[in-house]
Biopython code that builds the backbone (N, CA, C, O; Angstrom):
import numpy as np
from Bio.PDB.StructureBuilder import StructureBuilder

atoms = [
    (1, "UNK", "N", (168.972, 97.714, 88.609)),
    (1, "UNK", "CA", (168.091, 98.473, 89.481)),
    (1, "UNK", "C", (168.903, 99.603, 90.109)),
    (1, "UNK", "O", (169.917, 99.357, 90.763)),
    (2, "UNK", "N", (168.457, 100.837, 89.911)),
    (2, "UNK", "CA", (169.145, 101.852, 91.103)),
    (2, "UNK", "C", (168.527, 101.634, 92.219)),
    (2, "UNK", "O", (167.516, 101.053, 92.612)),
    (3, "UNK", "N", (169.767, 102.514, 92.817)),
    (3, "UNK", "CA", (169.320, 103.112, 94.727)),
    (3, "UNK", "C", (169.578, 104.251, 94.718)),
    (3, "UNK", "O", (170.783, 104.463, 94.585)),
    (4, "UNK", "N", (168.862, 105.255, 94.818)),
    (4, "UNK", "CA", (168.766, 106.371, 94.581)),
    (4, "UNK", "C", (168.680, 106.591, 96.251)),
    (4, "UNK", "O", (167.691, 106.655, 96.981)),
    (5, "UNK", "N", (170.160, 106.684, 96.568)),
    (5, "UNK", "CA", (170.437, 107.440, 98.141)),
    (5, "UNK", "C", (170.293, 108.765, 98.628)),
    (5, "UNK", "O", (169.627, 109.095, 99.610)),
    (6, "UNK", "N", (171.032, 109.592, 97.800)),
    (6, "UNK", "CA", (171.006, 110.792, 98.029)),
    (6, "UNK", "C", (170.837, 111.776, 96.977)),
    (6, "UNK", "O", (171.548, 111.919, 95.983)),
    (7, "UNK", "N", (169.610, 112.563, 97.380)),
    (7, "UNK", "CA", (169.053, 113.617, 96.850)),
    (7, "UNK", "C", (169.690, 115.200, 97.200)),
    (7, "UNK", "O", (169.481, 115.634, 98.332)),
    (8, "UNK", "N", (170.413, 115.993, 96.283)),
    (8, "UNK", "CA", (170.883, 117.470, 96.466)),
    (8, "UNK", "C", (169.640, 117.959, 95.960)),
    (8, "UNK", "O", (168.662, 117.359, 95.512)),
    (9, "UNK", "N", (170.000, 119.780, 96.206)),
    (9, "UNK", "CA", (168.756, 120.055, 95.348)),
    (9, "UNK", "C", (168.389, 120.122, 94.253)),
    (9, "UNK", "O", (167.185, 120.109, 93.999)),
    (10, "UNK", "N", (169.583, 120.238, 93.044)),
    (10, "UNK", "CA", (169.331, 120.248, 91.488)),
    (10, "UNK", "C", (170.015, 119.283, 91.236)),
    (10, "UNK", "O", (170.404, 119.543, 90.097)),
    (11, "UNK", "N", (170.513, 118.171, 91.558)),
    (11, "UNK", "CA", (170.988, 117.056, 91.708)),
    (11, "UNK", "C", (170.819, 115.912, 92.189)),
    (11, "UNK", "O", (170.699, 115.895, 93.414)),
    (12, "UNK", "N", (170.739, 114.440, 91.394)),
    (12, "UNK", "CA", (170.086, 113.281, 91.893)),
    (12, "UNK", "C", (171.194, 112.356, 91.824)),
    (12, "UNK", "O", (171.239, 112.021, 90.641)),
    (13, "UNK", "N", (172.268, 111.664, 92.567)),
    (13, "UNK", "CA", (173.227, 110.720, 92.436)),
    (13, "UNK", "C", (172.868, 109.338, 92.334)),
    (13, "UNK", "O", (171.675, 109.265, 92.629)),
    (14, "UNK", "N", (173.224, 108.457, 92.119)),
    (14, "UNK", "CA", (172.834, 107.428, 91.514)),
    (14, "UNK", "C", (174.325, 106.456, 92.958)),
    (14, "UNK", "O", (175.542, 106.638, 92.956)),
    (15, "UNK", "N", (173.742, 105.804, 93.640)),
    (15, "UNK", "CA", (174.996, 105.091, 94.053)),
    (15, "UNK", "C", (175.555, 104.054, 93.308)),
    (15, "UNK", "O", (174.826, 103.185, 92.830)),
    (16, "UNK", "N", (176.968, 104.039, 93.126)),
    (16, "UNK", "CA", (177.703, 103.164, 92.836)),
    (16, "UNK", "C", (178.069, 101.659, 93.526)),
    (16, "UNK", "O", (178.529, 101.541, 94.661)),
    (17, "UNK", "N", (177.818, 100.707, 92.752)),
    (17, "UNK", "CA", (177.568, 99.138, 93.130)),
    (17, "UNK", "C", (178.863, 98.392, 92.030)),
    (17, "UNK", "O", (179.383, 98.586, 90.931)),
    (18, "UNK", "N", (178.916, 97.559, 93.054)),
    (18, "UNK", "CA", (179.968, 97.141, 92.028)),
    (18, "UNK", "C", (179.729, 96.303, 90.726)),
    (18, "UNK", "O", (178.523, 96.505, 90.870)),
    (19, "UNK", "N", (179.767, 95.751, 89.895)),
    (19, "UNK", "CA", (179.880, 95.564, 88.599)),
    (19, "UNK", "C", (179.439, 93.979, 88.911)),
    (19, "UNK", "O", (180.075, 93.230, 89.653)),
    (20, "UNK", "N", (178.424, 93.687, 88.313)),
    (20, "UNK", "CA", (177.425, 92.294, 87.865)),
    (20, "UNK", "C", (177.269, 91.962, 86.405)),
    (20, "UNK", "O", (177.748, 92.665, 85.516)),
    (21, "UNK", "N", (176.577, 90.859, 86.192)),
    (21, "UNK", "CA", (176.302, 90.844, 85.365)),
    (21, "UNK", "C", (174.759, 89.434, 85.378)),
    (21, "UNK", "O", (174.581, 88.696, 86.347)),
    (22, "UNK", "N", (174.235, 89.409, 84.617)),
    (22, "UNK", "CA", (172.831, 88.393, 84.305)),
    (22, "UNK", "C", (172.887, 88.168, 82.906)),
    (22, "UNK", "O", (173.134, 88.910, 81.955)),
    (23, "UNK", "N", (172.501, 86.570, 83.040)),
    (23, "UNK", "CA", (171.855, 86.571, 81.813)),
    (23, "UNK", "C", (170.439, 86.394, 81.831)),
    (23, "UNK", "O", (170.052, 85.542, 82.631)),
    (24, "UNK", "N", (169.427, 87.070, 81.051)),
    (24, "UNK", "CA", (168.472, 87.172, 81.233)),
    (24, "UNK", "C", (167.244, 86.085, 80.164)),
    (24, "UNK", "O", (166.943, 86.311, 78.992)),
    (25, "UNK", "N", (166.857, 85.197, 80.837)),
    (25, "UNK", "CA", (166.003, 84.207, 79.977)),
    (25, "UNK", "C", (164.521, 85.196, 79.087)),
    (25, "UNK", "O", (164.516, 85.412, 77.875)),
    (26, "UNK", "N", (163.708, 85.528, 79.793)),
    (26, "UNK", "CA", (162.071, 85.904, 80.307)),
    (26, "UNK", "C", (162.142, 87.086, 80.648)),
    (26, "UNK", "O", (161.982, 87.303, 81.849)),
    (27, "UNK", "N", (162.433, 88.398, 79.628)),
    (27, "UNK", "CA", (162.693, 89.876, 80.139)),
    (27, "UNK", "C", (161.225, 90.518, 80.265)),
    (27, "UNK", "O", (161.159, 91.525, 80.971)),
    (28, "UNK", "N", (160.234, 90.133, 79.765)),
    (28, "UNK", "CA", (159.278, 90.344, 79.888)),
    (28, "UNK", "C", (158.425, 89.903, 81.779)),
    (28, "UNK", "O", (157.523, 90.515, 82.351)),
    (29, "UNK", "N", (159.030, 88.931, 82.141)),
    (29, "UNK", "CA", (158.893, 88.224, 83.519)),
    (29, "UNK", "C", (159.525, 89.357, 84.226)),
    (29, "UNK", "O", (158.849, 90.030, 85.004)),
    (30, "UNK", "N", (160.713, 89.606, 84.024)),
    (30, "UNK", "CA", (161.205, 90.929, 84.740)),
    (30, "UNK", "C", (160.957, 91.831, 85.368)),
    (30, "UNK", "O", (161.039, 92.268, 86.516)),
    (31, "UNK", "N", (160.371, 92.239, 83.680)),
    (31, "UNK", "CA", (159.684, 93.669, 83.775)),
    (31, "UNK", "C", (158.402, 93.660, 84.257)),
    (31, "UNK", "O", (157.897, 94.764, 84.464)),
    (32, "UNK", "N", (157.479, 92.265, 84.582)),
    (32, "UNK", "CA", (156.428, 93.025, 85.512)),
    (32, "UNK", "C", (156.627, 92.295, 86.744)),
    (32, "UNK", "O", (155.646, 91.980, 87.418)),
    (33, "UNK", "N", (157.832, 91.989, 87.113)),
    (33, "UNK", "CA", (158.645, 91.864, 88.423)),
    (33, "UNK", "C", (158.989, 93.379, 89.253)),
    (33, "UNK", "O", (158.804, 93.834, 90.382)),
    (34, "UNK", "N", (159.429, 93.712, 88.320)),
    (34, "UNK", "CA", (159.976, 95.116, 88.933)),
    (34, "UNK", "C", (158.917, 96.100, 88.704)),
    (34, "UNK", "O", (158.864, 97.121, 89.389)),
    (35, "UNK", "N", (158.084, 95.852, 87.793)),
    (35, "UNK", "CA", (156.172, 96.716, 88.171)),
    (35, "UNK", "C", (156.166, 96.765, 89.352)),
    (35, "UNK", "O", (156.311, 97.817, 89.975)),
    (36, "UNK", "N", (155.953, 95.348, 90.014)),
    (36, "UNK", "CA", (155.451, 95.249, 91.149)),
    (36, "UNK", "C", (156.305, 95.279, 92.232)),
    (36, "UNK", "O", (155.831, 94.762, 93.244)),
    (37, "UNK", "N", (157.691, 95.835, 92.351)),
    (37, "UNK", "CA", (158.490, 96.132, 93.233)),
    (37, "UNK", "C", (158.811, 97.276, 92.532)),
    (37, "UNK", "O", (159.490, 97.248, 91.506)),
    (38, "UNK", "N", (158.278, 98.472, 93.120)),
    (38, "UNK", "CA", (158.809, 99.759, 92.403)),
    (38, "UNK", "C", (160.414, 99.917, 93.444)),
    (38, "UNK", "O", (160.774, 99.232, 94.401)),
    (39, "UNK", "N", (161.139, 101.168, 92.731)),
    (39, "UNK", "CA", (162.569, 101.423, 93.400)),
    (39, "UNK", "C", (161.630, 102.512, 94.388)),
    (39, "UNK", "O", (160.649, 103.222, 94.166)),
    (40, "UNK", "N", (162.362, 102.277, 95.414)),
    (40, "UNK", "CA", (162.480, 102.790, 97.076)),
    (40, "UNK", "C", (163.090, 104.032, 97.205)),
    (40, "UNK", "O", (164.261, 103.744, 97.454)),
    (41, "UNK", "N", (162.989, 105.266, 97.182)),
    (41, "UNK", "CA", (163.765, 105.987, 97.758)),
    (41, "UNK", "C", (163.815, 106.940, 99.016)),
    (41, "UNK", "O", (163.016, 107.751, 99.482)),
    (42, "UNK", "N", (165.330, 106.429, 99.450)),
    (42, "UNK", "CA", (165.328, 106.891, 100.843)),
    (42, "UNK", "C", (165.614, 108.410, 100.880)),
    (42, "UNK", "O", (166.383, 108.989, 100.113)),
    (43, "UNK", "N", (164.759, 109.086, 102.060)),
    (43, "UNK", "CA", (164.769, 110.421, 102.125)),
    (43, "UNK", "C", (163.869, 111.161, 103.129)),
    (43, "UNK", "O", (163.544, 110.338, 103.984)),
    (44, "UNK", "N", (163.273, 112.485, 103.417)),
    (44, "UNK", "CA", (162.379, 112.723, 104.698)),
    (44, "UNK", "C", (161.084, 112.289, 103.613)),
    (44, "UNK", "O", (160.866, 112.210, 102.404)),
    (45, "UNK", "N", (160.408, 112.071, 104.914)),
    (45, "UNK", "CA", (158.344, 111.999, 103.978)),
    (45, "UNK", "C", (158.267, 113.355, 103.857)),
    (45, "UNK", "O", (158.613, 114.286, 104.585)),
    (46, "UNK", "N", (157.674, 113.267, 102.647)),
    (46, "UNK", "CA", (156.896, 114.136, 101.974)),
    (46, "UNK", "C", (155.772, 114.993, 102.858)),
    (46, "UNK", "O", (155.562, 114.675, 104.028)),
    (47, "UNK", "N", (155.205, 115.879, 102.353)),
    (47, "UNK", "CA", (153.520, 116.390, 103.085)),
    (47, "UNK", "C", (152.975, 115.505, 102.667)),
    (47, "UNK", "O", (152.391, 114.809, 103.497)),
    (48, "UNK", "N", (152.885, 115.046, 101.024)),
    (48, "UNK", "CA", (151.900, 113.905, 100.868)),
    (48, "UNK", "C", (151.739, 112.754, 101.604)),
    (48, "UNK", "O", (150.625, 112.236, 101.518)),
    (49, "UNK", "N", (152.594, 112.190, 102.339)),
    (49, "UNK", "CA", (152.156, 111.233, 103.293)),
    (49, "UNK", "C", (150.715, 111.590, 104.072)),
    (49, "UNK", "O", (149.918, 110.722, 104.429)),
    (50, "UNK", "N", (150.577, 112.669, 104.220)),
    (50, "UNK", "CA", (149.619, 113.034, 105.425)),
    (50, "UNK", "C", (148.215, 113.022, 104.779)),
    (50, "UNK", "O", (147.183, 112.843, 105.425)),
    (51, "UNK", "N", (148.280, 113.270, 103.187)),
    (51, "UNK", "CA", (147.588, 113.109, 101.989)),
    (51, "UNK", "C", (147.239, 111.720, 102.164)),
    (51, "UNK", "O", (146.077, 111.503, 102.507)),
    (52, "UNK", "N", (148.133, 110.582, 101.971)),
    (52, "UNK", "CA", (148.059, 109.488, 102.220)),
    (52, "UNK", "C", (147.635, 108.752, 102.739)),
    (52, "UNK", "O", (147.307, 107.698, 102.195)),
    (53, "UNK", "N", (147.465, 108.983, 103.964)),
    (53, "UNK", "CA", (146.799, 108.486, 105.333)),
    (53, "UNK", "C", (145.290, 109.024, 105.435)),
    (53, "UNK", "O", (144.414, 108.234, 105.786)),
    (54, "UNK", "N", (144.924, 110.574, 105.084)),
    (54, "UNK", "CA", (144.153, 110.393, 104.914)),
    (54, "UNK", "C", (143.078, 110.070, 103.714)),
    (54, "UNK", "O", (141.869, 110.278, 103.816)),
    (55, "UNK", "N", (143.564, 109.666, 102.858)),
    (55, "UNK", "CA", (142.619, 109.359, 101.525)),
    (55, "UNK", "C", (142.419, 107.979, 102.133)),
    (55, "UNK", "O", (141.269, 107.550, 102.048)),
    (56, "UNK", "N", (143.507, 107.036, 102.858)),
    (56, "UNK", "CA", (143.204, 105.657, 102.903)),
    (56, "UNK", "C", (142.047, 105.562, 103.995)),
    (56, "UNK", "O", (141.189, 104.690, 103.865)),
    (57, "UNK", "N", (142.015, 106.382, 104.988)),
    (57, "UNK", "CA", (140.641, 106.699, 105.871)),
    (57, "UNK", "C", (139.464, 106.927, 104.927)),
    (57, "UNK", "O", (138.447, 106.234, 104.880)),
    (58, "UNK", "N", (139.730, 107.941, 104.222)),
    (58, "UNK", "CA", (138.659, 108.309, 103.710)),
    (58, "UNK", "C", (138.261, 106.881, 102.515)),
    (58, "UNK", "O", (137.074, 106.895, 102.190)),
    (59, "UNK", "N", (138.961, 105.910, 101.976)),
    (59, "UNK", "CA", (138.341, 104.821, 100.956)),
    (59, "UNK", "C", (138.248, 103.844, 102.536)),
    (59, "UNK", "O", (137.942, 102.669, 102.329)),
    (60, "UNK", "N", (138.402, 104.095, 103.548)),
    (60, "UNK", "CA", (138.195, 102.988, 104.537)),
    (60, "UNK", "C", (136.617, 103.357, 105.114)),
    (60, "UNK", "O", (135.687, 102.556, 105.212)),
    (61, "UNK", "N", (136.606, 104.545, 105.400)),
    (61, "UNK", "CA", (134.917, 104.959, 105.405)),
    (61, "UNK", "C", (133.755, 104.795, 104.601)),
    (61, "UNK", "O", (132.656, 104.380, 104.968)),
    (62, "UNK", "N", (134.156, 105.214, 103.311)),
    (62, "UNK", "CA", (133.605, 104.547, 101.932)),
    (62, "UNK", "C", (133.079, 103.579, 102.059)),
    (62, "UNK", "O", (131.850, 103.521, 102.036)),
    (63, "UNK", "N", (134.167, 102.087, 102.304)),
    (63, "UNK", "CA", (133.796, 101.020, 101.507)),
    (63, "UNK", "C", (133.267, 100.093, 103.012)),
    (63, "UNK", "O", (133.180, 98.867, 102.935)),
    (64, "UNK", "N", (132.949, 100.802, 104.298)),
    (64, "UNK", "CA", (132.327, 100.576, 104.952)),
    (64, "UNK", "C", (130.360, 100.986, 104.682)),
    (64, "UNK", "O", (129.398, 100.223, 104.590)),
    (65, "UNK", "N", (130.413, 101.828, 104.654)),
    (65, "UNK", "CA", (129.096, 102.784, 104.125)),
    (65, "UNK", "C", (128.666, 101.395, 103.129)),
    (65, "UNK", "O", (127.824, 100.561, 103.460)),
    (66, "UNK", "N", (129.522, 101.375, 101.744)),
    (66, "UNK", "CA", (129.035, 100.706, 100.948)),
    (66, "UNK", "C", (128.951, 99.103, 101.251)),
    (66, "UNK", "O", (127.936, 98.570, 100.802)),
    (67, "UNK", "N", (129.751, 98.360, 101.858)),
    (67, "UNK", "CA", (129.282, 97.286, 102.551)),
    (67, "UNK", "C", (127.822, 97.096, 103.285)),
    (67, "UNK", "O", (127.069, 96.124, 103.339)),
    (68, "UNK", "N", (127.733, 98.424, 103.827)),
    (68, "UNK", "CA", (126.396, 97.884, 104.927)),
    (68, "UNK", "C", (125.504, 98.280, 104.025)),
    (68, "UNK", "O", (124.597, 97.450, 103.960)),
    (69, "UNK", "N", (125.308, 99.442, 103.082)),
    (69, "UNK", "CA", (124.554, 99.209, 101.845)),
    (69, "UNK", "C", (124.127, 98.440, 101.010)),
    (69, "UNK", "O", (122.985, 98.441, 100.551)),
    (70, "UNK", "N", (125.200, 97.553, 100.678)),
    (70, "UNK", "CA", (124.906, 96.478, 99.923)),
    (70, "UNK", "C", (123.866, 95.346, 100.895)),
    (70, "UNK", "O", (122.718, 95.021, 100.592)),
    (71, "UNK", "N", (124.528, 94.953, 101.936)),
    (71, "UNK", "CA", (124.085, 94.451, 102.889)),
    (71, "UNK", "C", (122.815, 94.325, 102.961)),
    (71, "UNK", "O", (122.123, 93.313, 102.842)),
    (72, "UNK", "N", (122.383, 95.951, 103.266)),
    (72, "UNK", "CA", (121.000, 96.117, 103.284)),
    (72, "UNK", "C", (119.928, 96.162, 102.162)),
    (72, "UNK", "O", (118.722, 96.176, 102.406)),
    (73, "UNK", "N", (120.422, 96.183, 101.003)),
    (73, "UNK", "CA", (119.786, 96.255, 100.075)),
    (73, "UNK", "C", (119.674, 94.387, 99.527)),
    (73, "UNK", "O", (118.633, 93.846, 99.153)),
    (74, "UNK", "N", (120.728, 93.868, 99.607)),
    (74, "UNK", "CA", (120.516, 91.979, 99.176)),
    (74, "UNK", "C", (120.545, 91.368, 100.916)),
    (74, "UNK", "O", (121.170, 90.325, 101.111)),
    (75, "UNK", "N", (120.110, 91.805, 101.674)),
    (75, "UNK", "CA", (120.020, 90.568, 102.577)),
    (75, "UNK", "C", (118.930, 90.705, 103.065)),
    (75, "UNK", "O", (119.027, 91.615, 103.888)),
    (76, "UNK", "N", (117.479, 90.152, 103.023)),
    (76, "UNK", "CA", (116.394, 89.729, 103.659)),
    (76, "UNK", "C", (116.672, 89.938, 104.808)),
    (76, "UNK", "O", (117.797, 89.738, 105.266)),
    (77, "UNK", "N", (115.492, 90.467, 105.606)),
    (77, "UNK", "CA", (115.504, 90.839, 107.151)),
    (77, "UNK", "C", (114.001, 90.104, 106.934)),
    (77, "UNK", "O", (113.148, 90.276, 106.063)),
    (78, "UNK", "N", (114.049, 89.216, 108.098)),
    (78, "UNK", "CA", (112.884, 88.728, 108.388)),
    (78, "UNK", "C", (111.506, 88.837, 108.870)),
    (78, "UNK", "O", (111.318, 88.583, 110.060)),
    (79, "UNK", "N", (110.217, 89.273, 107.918)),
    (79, "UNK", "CA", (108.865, 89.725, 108.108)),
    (79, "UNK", "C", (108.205, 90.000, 109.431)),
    (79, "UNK", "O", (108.127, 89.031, 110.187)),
    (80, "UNK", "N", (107.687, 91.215, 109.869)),
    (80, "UNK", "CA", (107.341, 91.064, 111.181)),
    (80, "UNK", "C", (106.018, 90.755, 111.239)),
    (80, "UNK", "O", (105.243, 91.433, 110.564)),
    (81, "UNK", "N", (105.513, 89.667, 112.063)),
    (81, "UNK", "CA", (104.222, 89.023, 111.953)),
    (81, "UNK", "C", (102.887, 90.055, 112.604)),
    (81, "UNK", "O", (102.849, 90.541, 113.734)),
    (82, "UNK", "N", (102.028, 90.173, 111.692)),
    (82, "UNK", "CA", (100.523, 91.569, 112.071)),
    (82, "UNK", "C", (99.839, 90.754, 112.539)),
    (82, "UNK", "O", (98.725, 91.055, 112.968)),
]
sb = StructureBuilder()
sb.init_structure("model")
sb.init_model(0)
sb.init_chain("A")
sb.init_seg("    ")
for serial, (resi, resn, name, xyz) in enumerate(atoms, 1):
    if name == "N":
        sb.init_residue(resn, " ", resi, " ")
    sb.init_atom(name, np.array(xyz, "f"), 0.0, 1.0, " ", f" {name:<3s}", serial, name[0])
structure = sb.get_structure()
């Protein structure tokens, strides 16, 4: 796994770790181990963060709307008596 510490501008360094080794049973287990832990890199946030925050508002508004939609469309409200 890298750690990608420090970023120049036309340049990406790779830090140096000292020397391991594995033996590996299940490389396939691994690899959607490390799918689901992508590598981290440290550095300032992006603008896209701000992108970020708001798209997750905006699918948080969404799937409110569509909750009470659904809601209202499968849940019986009870007949008002004439």
């Amino acid at each position: 796994m890298r750690c990608v510490s420090w970023i120049n501008n036309s340049t990406m360094f790779i830090k140096p770790k000292p020397l391991h080794f594995a033996i590996v049973d299940e490389l396939d287990y691994v690899l959607i181990d490390e799918g689901r832990n992508p590598l981290l890199i440290r550095g300032e946030a992006s603008k896209d963060a701000a992108r970020n925050t708001f798209a997750a508002k905006v699918v948080e508004l969404l799937m409110r709307g569509l909750k009470s939609w659904i809601q209202s469309m499968f849940i019986r409200k009870p007949r008002s008596k004439h």
